[in-house]
PQR file of N, CA, C, O and H, with PARSE charges and radii, in Angstrom:
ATOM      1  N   UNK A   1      -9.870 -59.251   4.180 -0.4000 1.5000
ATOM      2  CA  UNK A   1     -11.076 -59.543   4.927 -0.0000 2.0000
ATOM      3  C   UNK A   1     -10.744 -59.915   6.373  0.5500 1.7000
ATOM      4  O   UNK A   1     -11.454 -59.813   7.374 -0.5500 1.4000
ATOM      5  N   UNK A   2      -9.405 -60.404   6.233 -0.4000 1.5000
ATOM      6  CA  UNK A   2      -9.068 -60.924   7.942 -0.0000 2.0000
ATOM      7  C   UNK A   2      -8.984 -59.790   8.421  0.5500 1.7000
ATOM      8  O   UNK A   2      -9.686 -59.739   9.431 -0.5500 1.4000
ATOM      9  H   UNK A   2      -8.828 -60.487   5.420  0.4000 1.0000
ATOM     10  N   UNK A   3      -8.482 -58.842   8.215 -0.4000 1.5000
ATOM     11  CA  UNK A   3      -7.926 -57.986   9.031 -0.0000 2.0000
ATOM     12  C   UNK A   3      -9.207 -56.772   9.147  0.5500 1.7000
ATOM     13  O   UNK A   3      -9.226 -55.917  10.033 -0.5500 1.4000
ATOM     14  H   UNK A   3      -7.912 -58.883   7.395  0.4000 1.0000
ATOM     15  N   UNK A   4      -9.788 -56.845   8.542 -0.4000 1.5000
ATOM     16  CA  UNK A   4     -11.520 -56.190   8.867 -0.0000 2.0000
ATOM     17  C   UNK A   4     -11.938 -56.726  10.183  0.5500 1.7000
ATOM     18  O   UNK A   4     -12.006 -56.031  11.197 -0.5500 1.4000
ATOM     19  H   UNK A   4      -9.772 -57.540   7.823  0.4000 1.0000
ATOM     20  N   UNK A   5     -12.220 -58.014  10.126 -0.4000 1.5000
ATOM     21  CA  UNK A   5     -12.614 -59.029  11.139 -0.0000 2.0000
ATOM     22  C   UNK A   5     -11.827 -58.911  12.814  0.5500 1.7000
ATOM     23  O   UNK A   5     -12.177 -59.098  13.979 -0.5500 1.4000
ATOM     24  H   UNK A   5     -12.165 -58.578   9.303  0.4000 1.0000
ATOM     25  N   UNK A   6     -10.471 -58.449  12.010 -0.4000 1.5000
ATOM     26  CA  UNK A   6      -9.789 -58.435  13.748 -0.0000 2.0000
ATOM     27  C   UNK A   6     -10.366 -57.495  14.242  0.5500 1.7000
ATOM     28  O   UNK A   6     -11.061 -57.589  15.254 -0.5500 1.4000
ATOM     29  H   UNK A   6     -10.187 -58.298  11.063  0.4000 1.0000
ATOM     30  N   UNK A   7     -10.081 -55.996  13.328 -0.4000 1.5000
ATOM     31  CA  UNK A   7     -10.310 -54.618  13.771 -0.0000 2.0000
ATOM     32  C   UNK A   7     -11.725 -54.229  14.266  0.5500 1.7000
ATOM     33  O   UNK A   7     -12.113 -53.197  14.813 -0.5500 1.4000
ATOM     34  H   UNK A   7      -9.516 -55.920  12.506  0.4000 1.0000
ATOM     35  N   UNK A   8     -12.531 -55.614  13.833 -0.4000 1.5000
ATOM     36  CA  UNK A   8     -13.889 -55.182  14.352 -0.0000 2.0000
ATOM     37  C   UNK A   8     -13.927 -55.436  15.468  0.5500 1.7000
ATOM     38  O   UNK A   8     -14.342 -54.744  16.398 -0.5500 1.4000
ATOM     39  H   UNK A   8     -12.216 -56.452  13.388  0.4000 1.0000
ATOM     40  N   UNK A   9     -13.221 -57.107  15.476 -0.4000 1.5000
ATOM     41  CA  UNK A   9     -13.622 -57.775  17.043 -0.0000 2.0000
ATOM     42  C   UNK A   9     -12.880 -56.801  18.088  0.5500 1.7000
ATOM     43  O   UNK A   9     -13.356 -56.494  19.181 -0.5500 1.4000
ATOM     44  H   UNK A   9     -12.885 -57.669  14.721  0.4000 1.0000
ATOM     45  N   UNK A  10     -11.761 -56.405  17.635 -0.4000 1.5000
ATOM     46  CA  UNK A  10     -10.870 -55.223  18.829 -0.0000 2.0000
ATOM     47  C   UNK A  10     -12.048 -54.054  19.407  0.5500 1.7000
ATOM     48  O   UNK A  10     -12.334 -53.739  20.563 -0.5500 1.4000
ATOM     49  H   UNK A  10     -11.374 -56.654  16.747  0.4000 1.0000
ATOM     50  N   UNK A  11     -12.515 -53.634  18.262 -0.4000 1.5000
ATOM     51  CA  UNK A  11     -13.531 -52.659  18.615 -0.0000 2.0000
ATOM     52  C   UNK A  11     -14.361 -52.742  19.317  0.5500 1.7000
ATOM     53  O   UNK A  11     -14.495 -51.875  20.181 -0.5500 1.4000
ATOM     54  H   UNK A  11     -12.282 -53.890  17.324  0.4000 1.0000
ATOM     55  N   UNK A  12     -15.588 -54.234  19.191 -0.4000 1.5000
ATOM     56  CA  UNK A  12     -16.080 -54.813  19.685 -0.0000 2.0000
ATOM     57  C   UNK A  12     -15.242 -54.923  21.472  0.5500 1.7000
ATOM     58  O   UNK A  12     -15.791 -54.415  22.449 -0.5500 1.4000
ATOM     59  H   UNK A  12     -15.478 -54.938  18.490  0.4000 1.0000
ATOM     60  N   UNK A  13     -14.112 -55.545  21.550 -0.4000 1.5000
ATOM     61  CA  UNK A  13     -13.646 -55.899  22.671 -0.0000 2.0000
ATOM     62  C   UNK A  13     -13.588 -53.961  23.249  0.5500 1.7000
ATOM     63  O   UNK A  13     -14.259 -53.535  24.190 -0.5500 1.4000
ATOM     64  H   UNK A  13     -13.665 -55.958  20.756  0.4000 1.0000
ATOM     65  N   UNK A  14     -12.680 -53.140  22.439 -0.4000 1.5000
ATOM     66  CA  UNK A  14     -12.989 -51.947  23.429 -0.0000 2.0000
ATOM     67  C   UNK A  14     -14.387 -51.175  24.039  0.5500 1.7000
ATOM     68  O   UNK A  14     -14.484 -50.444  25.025 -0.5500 1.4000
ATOM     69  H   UNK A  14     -12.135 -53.485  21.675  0.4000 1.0000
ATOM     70  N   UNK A  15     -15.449 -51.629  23.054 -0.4000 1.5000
ATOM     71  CA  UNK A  15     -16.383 -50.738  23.951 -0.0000 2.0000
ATOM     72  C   UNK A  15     -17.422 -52.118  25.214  0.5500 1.7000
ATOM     73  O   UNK A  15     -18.406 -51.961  25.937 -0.5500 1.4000
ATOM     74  H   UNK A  15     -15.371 -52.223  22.253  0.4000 1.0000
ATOM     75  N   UNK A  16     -16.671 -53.160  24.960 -0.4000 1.5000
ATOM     76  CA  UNK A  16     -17.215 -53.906  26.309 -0.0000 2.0000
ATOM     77  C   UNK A  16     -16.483 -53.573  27.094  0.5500 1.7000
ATOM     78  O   UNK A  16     -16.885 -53.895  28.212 -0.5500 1.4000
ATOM     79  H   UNK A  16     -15.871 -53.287  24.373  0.4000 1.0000
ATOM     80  N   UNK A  17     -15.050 -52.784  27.113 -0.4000 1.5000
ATOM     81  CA  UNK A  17     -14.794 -52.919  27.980 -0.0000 2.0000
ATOM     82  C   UNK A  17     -15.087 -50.968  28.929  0.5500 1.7000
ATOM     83  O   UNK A  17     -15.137 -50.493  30.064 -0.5500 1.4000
ATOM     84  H   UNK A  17     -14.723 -52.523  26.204  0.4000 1.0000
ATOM     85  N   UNK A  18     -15.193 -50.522  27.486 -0.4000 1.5000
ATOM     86  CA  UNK A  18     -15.820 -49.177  28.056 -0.0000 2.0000
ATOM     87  C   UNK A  18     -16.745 -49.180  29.077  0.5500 1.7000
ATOM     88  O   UNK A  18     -16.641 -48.368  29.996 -0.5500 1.4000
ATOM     89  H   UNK A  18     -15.153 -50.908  26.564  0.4000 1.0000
ATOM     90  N   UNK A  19     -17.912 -50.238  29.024 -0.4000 1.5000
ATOM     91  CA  UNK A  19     -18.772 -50.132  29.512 -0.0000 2.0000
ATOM     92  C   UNK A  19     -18.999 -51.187  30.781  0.5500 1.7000
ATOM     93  O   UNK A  19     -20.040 -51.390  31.407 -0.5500 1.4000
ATOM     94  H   UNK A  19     -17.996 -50.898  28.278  0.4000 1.0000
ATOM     95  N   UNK A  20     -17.743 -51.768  30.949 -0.4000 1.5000
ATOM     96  CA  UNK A  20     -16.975 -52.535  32.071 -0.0000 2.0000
ATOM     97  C   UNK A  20     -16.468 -51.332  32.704  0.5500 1.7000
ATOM     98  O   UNK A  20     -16.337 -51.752  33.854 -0.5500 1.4000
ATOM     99  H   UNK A  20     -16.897 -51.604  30.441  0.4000 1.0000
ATOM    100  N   UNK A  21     -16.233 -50.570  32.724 -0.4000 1.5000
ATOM    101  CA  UNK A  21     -15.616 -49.525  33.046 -0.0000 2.0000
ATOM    102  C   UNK A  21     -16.985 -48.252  33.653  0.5500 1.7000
ATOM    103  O   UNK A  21     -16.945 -47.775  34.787 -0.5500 1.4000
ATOM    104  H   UNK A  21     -16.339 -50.228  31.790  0.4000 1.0000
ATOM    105  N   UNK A  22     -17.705 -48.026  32.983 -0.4000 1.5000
ATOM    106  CA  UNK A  22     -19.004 -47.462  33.226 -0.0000 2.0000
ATOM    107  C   UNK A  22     -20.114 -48.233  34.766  0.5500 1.7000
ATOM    108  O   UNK A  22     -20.905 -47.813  35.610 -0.5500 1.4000
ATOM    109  H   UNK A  22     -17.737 -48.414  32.062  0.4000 1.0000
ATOM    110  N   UNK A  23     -19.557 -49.393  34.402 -0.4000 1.5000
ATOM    111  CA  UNK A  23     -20.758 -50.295  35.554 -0.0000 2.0000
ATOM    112  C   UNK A  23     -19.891 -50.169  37.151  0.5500 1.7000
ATOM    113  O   UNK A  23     -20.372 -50.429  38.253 -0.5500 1.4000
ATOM    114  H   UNK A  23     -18.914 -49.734  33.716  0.4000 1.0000
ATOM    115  N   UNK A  24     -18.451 -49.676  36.834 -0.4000 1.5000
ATOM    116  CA  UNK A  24     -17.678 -50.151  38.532 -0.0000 2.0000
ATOM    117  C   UNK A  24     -17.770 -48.604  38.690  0.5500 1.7000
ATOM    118  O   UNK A  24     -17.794 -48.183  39.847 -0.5500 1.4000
ATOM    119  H   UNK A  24     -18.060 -49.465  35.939  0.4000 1.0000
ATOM    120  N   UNK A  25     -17.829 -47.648  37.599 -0.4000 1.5000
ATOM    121  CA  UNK A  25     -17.900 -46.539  38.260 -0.0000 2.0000
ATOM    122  C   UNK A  25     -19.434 -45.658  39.083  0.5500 1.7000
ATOM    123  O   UNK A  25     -19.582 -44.606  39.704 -0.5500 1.4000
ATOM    124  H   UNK A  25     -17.810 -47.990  36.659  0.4000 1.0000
ATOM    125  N   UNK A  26     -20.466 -46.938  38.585 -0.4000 1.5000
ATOM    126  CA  UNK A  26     -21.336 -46.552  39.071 -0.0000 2.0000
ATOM    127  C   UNK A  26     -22.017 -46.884  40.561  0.5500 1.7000
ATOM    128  O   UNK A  26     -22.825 -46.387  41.345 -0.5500 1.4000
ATOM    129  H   UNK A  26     -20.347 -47.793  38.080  0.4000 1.0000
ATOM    130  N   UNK A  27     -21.035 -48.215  40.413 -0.4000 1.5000
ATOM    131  CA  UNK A  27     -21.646 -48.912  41.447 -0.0000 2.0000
ATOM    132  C   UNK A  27     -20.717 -48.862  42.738  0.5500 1.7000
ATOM    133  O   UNK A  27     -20.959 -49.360  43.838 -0.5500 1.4000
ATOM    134  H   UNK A  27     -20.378 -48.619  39.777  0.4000 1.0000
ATOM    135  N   UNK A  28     -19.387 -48.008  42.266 -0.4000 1.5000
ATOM    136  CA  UNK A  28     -18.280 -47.684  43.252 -0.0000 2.0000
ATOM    137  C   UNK A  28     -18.750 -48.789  44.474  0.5500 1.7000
ATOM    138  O   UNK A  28     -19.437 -48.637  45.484 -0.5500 1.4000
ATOM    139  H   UNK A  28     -19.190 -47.603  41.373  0.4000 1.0000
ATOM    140  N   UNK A  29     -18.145 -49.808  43.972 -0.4000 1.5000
ATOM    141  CA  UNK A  29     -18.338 -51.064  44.794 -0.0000 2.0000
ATOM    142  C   UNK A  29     -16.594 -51.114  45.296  0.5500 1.7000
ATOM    143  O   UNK A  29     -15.762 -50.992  44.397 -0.5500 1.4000
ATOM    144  H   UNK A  29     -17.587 -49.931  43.151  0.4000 1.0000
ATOM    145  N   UNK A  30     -16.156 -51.277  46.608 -0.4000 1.5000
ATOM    146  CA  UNK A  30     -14.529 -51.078  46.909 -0.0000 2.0000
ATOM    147  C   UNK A  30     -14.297 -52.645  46.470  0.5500 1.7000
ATOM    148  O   UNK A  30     -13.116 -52.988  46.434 -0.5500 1.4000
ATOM    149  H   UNK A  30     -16.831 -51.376  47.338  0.4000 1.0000
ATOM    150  N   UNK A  31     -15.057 -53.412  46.209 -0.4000 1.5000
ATOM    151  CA  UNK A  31     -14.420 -55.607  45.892 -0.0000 2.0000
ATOM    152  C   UNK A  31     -14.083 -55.499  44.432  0.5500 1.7000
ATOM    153  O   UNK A  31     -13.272 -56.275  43.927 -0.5500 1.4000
ATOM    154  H   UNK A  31     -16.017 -53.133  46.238  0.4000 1.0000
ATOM    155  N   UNK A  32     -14.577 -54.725  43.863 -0.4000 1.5000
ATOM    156  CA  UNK A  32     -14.037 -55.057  42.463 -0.0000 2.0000
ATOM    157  C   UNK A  32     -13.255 -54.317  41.716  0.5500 1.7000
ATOM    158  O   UNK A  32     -13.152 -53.098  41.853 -0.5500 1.4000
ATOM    159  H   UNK A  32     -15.235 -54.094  44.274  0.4000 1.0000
ATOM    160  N   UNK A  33     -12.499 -55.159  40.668 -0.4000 1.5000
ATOM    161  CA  UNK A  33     -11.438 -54.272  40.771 -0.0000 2.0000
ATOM    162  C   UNK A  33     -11.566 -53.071  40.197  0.5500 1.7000
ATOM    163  O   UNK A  33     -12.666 -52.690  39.798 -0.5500 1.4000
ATOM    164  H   UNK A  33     -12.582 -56.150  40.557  0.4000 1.0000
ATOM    165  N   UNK A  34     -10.058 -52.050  40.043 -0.4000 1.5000
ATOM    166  CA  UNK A  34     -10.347 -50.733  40.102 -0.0000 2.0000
ATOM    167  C   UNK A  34     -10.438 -50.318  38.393  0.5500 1.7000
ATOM    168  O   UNK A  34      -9.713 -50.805  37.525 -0.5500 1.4000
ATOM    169  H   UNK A  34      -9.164 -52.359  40.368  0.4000 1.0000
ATOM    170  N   UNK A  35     -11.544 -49.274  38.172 -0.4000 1.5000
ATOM    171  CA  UNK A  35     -11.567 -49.064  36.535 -0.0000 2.0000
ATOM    172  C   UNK A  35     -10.607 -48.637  35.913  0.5500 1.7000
ATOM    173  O   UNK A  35     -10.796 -48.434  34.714 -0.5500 1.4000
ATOM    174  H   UNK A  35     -12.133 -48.879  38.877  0.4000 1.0000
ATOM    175  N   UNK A  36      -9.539 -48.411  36.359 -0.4000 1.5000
ATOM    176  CA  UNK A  36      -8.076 -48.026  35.618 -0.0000 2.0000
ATOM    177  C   UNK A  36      -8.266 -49.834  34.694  0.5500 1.7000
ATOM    178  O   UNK A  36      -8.447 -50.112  33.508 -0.5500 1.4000
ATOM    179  H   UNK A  36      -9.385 -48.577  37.333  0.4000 1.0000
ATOM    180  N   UNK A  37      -8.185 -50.291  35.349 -0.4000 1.5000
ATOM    181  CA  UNK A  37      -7.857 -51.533  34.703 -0.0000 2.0000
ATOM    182  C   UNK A  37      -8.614 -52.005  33.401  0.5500 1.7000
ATOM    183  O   UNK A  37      -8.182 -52.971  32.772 -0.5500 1.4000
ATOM    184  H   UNK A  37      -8.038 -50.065  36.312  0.4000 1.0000
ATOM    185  N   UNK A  38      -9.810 -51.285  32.973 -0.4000 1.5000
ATOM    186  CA  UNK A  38     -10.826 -51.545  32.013 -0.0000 2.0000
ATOM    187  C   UNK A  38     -10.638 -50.617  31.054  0.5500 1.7000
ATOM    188  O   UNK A  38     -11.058 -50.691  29.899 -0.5500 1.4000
ATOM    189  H   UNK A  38     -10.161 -50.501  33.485  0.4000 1.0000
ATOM    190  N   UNK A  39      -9.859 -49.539  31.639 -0.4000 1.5000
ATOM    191  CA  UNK A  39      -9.776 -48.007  30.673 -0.0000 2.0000
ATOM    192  C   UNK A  39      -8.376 -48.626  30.029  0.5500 1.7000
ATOM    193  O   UNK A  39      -8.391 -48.948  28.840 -0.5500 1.4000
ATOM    194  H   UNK A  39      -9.517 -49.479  32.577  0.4000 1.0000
ATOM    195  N   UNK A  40      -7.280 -48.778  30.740 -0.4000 1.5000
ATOM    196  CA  UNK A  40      -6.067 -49.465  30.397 -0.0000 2.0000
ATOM    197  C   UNK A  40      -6.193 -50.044  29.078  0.5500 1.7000
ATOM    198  O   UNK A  40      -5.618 -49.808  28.015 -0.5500 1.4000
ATOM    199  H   UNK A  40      -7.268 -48.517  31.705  0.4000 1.0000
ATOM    200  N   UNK A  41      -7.212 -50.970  29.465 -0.4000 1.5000
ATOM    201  CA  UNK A  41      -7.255 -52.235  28.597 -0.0000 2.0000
ATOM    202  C   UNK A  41      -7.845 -51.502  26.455  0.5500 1.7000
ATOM    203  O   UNK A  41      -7.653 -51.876  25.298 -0.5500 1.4000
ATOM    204  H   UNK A  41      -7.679 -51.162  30.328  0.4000 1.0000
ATOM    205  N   UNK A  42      -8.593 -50.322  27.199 -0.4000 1.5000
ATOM    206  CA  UNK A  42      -9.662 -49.770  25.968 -0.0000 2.0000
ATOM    207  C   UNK A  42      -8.543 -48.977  25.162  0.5500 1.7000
ATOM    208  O   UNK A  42      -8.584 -48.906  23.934 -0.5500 1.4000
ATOM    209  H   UNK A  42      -8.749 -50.018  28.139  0.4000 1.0000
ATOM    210  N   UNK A  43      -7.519 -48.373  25.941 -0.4000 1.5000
ATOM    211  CA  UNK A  43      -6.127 -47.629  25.184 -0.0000 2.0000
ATOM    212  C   UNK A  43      -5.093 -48.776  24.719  0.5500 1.7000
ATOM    213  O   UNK A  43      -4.561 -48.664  23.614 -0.5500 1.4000
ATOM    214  H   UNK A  43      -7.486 -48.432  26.939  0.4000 1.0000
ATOM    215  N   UNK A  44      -4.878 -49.593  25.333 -0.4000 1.5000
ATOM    216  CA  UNK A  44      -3.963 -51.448  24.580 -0.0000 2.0000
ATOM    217  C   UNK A  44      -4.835 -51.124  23.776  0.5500 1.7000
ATOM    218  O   UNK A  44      -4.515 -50.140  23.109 -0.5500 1.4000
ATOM    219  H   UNK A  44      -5.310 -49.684  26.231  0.4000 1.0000
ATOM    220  N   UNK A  45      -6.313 -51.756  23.443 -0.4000 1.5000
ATOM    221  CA  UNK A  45      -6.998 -52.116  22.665 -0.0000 2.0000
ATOM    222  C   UNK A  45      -6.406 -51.009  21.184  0.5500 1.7000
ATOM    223  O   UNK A  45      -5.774 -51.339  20.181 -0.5500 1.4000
ATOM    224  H   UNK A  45      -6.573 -52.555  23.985  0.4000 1.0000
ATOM    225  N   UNK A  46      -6.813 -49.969  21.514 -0.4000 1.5000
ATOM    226  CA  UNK A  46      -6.599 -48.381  20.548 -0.0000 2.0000
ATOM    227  C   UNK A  46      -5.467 -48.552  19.954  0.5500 1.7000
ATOM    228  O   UNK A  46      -5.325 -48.324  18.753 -0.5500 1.4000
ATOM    229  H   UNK A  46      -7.327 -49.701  22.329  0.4000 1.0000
ATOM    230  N   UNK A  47      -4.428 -49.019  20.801 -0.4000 1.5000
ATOM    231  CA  UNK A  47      -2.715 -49.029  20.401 -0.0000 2.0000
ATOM    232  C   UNK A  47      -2.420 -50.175  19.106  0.5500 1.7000
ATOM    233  O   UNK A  47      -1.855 -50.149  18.013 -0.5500 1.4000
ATOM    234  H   UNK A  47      -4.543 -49.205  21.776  0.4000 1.0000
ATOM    235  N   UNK A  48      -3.165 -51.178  19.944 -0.4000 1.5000
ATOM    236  CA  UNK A  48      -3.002 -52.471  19.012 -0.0000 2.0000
ATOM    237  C   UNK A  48      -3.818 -52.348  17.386  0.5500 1.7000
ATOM    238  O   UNK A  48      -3.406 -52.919  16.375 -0.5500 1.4000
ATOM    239  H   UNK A  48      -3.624 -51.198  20.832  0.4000 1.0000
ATOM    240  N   UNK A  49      -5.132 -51.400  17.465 -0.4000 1.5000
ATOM    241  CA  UNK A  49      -6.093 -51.404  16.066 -0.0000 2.0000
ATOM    242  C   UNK A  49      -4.580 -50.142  15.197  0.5500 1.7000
ATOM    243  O   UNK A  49      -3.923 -50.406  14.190 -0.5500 1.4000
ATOM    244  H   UNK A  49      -5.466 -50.937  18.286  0.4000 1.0000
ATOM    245  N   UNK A  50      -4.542 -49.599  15.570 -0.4000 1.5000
ATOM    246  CA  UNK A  50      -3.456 -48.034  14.912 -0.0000 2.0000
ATOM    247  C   UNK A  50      -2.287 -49.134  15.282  0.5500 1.7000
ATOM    248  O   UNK A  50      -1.543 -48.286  15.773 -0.5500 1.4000
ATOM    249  H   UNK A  50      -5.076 -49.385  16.388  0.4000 1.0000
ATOM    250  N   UNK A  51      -1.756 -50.004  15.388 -0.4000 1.5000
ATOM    251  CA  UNK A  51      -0.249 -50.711  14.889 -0.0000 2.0000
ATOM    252  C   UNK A  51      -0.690 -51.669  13.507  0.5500 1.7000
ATOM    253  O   UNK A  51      -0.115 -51.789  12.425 -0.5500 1.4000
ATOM    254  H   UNK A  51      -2.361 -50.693  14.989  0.4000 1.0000
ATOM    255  N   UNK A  52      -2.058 -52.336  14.065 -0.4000 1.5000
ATOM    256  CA  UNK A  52      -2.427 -53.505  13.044 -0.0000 2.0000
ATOM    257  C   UNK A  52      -2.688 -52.580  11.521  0.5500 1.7000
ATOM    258  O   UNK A  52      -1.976 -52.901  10.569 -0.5500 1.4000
ATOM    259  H   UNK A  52      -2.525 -52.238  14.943  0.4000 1.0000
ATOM    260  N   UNK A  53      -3.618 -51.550  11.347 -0.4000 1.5000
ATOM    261  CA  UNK A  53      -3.583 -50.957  10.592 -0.0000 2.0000
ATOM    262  C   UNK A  53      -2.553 -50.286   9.540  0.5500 1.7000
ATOM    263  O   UNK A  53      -2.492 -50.160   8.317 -0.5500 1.4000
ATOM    264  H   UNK A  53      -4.196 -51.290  12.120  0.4000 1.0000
ATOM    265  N   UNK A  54      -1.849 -49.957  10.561 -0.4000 1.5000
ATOM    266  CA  UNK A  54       0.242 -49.055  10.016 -0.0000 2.0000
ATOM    267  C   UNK A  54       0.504 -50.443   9.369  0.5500 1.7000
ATOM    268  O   UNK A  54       0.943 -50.397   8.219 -0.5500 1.4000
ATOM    269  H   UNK A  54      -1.899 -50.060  11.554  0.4000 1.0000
ATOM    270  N   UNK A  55       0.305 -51.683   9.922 -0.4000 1.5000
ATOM    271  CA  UNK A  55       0.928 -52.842   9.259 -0.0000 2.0000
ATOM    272  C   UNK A  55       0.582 -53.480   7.847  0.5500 1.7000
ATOM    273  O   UNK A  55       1.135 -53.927   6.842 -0.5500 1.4000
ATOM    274  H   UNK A  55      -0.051 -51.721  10.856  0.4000 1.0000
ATOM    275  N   UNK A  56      -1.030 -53.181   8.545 -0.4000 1.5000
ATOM    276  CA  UNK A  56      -1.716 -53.622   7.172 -0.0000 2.0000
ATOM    277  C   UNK A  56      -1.505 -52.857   5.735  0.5500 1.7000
ATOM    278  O   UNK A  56      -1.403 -53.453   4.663 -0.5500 1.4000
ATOM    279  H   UNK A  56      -1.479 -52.818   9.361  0.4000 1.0000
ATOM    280  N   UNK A  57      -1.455 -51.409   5.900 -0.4000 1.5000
ATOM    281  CA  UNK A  57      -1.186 -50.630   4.897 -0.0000 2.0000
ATOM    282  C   UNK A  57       0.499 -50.919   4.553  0.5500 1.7000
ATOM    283  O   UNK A  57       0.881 -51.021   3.387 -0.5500 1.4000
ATOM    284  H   UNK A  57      -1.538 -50.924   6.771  0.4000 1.0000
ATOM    285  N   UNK A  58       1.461 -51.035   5.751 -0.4000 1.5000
ATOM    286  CA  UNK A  58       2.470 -51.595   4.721 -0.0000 2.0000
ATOM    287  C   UNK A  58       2.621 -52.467   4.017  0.5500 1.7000
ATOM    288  O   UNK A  58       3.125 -52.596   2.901 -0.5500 1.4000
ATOM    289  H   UNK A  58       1.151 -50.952   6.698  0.4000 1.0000
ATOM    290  N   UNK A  59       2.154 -53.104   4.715 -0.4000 1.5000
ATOM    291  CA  UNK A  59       2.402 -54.675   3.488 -0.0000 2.0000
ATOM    292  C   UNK A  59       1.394 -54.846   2.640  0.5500 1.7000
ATOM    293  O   UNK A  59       1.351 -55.989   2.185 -0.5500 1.4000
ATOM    294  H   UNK A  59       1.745 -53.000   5.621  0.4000 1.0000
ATOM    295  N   UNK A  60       0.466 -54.032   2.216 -0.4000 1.5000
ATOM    296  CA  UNK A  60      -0.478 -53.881   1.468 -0.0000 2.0000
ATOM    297  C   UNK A  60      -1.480 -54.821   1.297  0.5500 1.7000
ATOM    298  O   UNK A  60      -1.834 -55.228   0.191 -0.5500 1.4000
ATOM    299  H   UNK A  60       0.501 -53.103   2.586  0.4000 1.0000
ATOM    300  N   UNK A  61      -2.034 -55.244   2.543 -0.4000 1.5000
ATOM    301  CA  UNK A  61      -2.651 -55.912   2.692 -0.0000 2.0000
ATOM    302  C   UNK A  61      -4.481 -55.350   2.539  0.5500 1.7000
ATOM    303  O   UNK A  61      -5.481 -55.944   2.136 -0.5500 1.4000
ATOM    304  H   UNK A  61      -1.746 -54.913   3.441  0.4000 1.0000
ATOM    305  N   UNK A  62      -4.248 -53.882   3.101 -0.4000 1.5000
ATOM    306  CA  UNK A  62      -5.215 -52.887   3.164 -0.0000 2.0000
ATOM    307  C   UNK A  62      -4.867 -52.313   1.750  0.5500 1.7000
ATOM    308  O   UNK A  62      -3.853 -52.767   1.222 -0.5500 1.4000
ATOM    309  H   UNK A  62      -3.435 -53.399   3.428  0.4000 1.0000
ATOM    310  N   UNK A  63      -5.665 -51.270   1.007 -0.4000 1.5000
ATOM    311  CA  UNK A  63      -4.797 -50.019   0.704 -0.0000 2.0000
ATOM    312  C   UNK A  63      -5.804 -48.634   1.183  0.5500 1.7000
ATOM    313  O   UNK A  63      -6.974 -48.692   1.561 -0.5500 1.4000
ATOM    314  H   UNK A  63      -6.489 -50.901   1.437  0.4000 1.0000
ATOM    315  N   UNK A  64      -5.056 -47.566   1.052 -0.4000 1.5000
ATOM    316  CA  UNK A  64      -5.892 -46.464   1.197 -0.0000 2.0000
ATOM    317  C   UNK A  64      -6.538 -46.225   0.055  0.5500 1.7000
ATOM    318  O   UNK A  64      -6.388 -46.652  -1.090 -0.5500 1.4000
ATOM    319  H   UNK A  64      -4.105 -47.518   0.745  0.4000 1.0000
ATOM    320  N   UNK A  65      -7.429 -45.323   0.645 -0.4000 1.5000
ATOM    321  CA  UNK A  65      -8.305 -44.549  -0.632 -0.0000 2.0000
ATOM    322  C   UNK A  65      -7.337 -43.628  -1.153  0.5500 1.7000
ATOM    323  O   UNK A  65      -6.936 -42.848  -0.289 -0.5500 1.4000
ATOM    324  H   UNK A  65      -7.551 -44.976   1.575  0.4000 1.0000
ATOM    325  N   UNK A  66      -6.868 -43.481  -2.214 -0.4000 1.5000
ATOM    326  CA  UNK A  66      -5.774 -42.556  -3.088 -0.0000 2.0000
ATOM    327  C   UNK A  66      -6.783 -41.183  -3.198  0.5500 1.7000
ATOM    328  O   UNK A  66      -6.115 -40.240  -3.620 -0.5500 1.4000
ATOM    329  H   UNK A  66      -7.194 -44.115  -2.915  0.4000 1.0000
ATOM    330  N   UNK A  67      -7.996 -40.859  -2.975 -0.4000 1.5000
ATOM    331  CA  UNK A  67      -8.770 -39.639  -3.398 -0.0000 2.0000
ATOM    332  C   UNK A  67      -9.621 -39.805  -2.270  0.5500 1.7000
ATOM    333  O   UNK A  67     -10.495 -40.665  -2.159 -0.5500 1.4000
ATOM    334  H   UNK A  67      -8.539 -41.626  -2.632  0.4000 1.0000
ATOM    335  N   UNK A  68      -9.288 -38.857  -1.367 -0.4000 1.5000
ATOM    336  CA  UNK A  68     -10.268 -38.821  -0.109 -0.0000 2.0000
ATOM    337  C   UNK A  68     -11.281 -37.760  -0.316  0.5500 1.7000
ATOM    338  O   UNK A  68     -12.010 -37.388   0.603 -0.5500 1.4000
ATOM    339  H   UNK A  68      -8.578 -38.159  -1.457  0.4000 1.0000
ATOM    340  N   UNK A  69     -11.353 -37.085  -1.961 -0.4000 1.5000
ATOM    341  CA  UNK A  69     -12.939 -36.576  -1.667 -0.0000 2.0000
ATOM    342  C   UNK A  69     -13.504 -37.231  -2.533  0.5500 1.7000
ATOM    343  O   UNK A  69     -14.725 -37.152  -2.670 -0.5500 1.4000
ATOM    344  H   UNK A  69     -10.760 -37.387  -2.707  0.4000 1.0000
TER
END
């Protein structure tokens, strides 16, 4: 159940920051900072849910579905 909870809040954290990313490109304001830095953050985010996951399934904390139809 914990590890549901992280993977949500990560998710949660990547599409605020998607859309942190959406508001500087609209408002191409030159004071704030540049959206590399929000996109950056949404691929960490991606990297970290696909490591936590690889982890969770090893240590079997998760398991897979054994019959994916």
């Amino acid at each position: 159940m914990l590890v549901k909870l992280i993977v949500g809040g990560l998710l949660l954290f990547m599409v605020y920051n998607l859309f942190r990313a959406m508001v500087i490109m609209l408002k191409n304001d030159p004071d704030q900072p540049p959206m590399s830095k929000y996109i950056g953050r949404r691929v960490l985010t991606s990297v970290i849910i696909v490591i936590l996951l690889l982890l969770a399934v090893v240590t079997g904390l998760i398991e897979p579905n054994p019959r994916p139809y």
